[in-house]
C-alpha positions, 0 to 999 in steps of 0.5 A: 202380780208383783208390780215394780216395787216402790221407791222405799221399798228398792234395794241395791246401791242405787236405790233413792235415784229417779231416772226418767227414761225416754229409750227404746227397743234395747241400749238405752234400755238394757242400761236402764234395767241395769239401773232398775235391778240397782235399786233405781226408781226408773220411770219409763216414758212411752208414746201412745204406740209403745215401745217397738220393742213390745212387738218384736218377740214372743209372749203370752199377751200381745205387747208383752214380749220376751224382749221387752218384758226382760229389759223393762222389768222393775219399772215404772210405765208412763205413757205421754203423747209429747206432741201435746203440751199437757204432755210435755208440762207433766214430762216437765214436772217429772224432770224436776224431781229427777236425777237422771234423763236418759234418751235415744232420740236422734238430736234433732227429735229432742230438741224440736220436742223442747228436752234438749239438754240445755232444756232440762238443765234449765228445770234441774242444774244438777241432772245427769243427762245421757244421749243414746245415739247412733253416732256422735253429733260431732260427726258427719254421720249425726243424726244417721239412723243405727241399727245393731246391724248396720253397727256390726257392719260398720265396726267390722263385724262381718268382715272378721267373721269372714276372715274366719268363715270365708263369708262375712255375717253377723254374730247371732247376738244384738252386740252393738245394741247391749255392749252401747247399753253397757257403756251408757250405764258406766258413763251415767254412773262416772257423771253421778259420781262427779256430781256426788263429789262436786257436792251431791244432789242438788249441789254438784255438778251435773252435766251432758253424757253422750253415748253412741254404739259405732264409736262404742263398738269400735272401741270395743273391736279395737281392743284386740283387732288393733293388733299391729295397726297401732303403731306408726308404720303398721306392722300387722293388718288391723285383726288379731290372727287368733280370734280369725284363725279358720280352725278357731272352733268348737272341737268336734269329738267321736260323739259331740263338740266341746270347746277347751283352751290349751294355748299357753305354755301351762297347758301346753306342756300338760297336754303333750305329757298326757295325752300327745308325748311324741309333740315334745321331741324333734322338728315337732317339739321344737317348732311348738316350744313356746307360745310365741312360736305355736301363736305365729302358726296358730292354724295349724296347731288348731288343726292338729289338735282339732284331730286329736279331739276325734279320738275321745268322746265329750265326756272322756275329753272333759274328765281328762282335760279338768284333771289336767287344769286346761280350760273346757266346756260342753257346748250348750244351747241357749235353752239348756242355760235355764237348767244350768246347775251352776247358774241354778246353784247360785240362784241366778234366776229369779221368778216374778209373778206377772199378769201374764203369769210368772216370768223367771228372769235371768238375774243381776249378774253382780254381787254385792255384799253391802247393797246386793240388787234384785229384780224389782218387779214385772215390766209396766203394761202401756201406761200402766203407772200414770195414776201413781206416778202422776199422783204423786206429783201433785196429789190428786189421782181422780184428776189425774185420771180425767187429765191422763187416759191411761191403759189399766 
């Protein structure tokens, strides 16, 4: 089994940085994996039942699920039971030798603990402590359980997927849960970096980051779905007629479908000159001249296209299309991503030995030339790191252990 590997022994640009990590299920952990694989010592924090998360998918041992094991890997697990003072004095002591406290309790749940922010401030000035929540405290929605679901529903998700499918529904992926992760893992980093710069560990300035998926998602449905609503009066409906265009969909060809691009003008013009000459010349070519023209009836030329598609089989339409430089892909299923030749090629899987046998794992997605990361090792049993951790802490493990009942 390759355990998480020791805080000297972490490479990438975080290495020589504890977080003590209090969150669950998957955007709170999803930054902190983030941060382990950079080379962080994250040590995770769990209550008596685990992580909900250790249920929710498969593995080979019972609380060990995919899910799970994916966004834990490289960490250091530490069950305390914070309702017992014992409990709260280590968690206490491992505050103090940290730089990062991250959490996704509901603000009044951290607080009625004792490890609100002014609270850990008062056991560590320089922390940067980070608040994964549903919804700001500002607001009238704090404290309202979220739930990726729920997110997706309140940001517009299903509204513009049924714009588009004539039906509201969900995107098949955990959208609001990852795209928070990400804003809590840069928002993190932007306060480490304030604090560096206001004189470092021990020195800077460290301060309160609050992270929360509705206002992260909407942001995010913003970027493009604002669209005309921006300006005062409006002067489009707050969606972006492309992205909801009905025709907007992998291309079905005599044997398959393939998705492909041919929308600006570059490629515009190289598609009629190849394969569709007679769009060119007329009403037709006139009518489909420009980008902005062919944008403000954007259906139907998804429509047309979508029957030239029909003549060729996938593989014909990929050969030319690339010779044509017009963006294209085969579809793929999930599973095939594992037997991807580029992502293969560039070794973008890592394989880790594990107790429950070896896990390849989807790896660091960014490259760095100085301080590259890595996947620092499995994910932590229930408890599994409290005799090391702890002992570290004050040097006595066979105390420890009679103080801590940790799982082996």
């Amino acid at each position: 089994m390759t355990a998480p590997a020791k805080p000297q022994d972490r490479s990438g640009p975080l290495a020589g940085l504890r977080v003590i990590d209090l969150t669950s299920v998957v955007f709170g952990p999803y930054a902190t994996q983030i941060m382990a694989d950079m080379g962080a010592e994250v040590i995770k924090i769990e209550p008596p039942a685990g992580d909900n998360t250790r249920w929710i998918s498969q593995g080979p041992v019972p609380g060990m699920g995919g899910i799970y094991v994916n966004v834990n890997r490289g960490k250091r697990g530490v069950m305390l039971d914070l309702r017992q003072d014992q409990d709260k004095e280590t968690l206490r002591r491992l505050i103090a030798t940290a730089d990062v406290f991250i959490h996704s309790m509901r603000g009044s749940a951290i607080r009625k603990l004792g490890f609100d922010y002014e609270a850990v401030r008062a056991i560590r000035p320089d922390i940067v402590y980070t608040n994964c929540y549903g919804y700001s405290r500002r607001g009238p929605e704090a404290d309202k359980p979220a739930y990726d679901d729920t997110i997706q529903a309140e940001c517009g998700i299903p509204y513009v997927q049924g714009l588009m499918n004539g039906e509201p529904g969900y995107v098949a992926t955990i959208m609001a849960d990852k795209v928070a992760g990400l804003h809590a893992l840069h928002a993190t980093m932007m306060a480490l970096f304030h604090r560096e710069r206001t004189g470092g560990r021990s020195k800077g300035e460290g301060q309160e980051v609050e992270v929360t998926m509705f206002e992260a998602m909407s942001s995010f449905m913003l970027v493009e779905h604002a669209n005309g609503a921006i300006f005062s009066p409006p002067t489009t409906p707050a969606h972006y007629h492309r992205a909801v265009e009905r025709n907007r969909r992998p291309y079905r060809t005599s044997d398959g479908y393939i998705a492909a691009l041919v929308y600006n003008d570059k490629h515009w013009d190289a598609f009629i000159e190849a394969i569709r000459p007679e769009w060119a010349i007329g009403d037709r070519g006139e009518e489909f001249s420009t980008l902005e023209k062919r944008a403000r009836q954007i259906g139907r030329v998804y429509g047309l296209l979508g029957e030239t598609f029909l003549t060729r089989t996938t593989q014909e339409w990929l050969d030319t299309l690339r010779a044509l430089h017009i963006p294209c892909a085969p579809l793929r299923s999930t599973d095939e991503l594992f037997d991807n030749k580029h992502l293969n090629a560039i070794g973008f899987f890592e394989e880790v030995e594990t107790a429950q046998g070896p896990v390849r794992f989807p790896g660091v997605p960014t490259w760095f030339s100085a301080t590259p990361g890595r996947v620092h090792g499995a994910a932590p049993m229930l408890g599994e790191d409290n005799q090391a951790v702890l002992a570290e802490l004050d040097g006595n493990a066979e105390a420890i252990a009679e103080k801590v009942d940790a799982p082996k």
